[in-house]
C-alpha positions as CSV (number, residue, x, y, z in Angstrom):
1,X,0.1,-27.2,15.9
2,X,-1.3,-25.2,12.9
3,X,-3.4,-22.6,12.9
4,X,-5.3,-21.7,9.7
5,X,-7.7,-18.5,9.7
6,X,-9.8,-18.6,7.0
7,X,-10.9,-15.7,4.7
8,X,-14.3,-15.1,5.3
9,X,-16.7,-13.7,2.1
10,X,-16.7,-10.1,3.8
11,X,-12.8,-10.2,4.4
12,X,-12.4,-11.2,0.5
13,X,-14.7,-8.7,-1.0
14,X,-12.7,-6.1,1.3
15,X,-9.6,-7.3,-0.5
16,X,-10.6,-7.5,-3.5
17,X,-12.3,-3.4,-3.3
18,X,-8.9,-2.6,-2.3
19,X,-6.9,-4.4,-4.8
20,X,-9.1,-2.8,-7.7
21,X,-8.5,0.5,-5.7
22,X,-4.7,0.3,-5.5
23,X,-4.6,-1.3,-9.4
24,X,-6.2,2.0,-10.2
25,X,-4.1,4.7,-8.4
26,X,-3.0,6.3,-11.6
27,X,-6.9,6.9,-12.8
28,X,-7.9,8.1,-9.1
29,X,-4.6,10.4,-9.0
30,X,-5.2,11.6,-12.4
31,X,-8.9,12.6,-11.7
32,X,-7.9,15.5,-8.7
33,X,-6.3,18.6,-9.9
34,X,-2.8,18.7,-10.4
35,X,0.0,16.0,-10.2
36,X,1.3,15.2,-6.8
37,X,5.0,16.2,-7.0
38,X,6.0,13.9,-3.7
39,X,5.1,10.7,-1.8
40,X,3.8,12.7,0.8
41,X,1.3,14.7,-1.9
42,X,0.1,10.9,-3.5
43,X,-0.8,9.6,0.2
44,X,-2.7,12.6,0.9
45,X,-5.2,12.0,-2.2
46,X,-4.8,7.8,-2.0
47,X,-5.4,8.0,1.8
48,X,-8.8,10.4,0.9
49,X,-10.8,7.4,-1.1
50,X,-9.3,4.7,1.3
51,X,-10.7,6.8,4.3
52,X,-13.8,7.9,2.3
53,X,-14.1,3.2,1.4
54,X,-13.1,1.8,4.3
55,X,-14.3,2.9,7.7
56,X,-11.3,1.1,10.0
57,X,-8.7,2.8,7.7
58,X,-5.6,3.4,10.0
59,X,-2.8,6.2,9.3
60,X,0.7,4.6,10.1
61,X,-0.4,1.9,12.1
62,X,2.5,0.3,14.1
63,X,3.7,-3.0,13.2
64,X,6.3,-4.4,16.0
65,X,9.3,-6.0,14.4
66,X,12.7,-8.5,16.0
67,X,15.1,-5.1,15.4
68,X,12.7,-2.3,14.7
69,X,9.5,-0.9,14.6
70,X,7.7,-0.6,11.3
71,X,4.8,2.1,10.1
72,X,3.6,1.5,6.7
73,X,1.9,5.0,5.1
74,X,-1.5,3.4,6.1
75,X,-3.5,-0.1,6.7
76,X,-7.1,-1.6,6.8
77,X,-7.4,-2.8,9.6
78,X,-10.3,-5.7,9.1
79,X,-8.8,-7.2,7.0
80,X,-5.0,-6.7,8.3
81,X,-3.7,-5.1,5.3
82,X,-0.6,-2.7,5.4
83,X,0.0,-0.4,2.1
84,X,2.8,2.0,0.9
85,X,2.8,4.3,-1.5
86,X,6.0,5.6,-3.3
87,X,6.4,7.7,-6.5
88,X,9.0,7.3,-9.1
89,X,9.9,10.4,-11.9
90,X,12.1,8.4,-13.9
91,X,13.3,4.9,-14.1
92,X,16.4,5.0,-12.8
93,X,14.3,5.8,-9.2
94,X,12.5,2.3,-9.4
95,X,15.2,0.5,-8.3
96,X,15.6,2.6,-5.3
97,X,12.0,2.7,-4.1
98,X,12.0,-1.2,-4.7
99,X,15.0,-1.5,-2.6
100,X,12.8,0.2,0.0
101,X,9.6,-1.6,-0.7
102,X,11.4,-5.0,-0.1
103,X,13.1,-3.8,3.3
104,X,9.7,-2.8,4.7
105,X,8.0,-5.9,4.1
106,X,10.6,-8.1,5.1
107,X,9.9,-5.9,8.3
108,X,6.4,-6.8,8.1
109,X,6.7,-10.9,8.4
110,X,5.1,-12.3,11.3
111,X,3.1,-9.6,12.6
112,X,-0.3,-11.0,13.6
113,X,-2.3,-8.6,12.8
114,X,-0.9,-7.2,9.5
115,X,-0.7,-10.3,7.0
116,X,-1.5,-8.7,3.8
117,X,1.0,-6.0,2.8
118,X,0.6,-3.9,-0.7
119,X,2.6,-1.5,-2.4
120,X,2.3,1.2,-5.4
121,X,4.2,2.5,-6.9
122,X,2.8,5.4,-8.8
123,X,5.1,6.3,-12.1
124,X,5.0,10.5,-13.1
125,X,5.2,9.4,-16.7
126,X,4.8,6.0,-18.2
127,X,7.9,5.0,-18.4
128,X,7.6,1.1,-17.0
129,X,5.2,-1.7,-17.6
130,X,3.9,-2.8,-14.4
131,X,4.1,-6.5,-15.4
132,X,8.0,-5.9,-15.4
133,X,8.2,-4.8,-11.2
């Protein structure tokens, strides 16, 4: 048997607000004062204009895995869509935060409530076309 739940308009104007937002981290980050230094600095000002667009934002929201538990940085939860944030300085760190990227969403598969999962990664300095990540 096959279940398919289809997108409703709301659910795809929701995704698409938040696509546009994510796609524009560096112009949102760039407009509050001062650079954030660590991930933990760029969640704080991405995780204000989520809160501030989307009422059922969530802060770590649990995602059960087979081995392990997973808590992306933050979720919508209408729409069931996980994001992390992670920072790179120089481009020699992309491979890294990549590495992590792909082990969390691989963590991700098969939850039922969390089936669209995003992730940014926010460069210092423009060292990396984002068509080649």
């Amino acid at each position: 048997m096959s279940v398919f739940n289809e997108t409703t308009s709301e659910d795809a104007w929701t995704l698409s607000r938040l696509e546009e937002m994510l796609r524009d981290t560096p112009a949102l980050v760039h407009g509050r004062k001062g650079r954030p230094g660590n991930e933990g600095e760029l969640q704080n000002i991405m995780h204000d204009y989520l809160r501030a667009c989307f009422p059922d934002f969530r802060l770590n929201p649990p995602i059960s895995g087979t081995l392990k538990n997973f808590k992306p940085d933050c979720g919508i939860a209408s729409v069931g869509a996980a994001i992390e944030f992670k920072i790179v300085h120089t481009k020699e760190q992309v491979a890294c935060a990549f590495s992590g990227v792909a082990e969390d969403t691989a963590g991700y598969k098969g939850s039922k409530d969390w089936s669209h999962f995003y992730a940014v990664m926010y460069q210092a300095e423009p060292f990396m076309l984002e068509s080649h990540l």
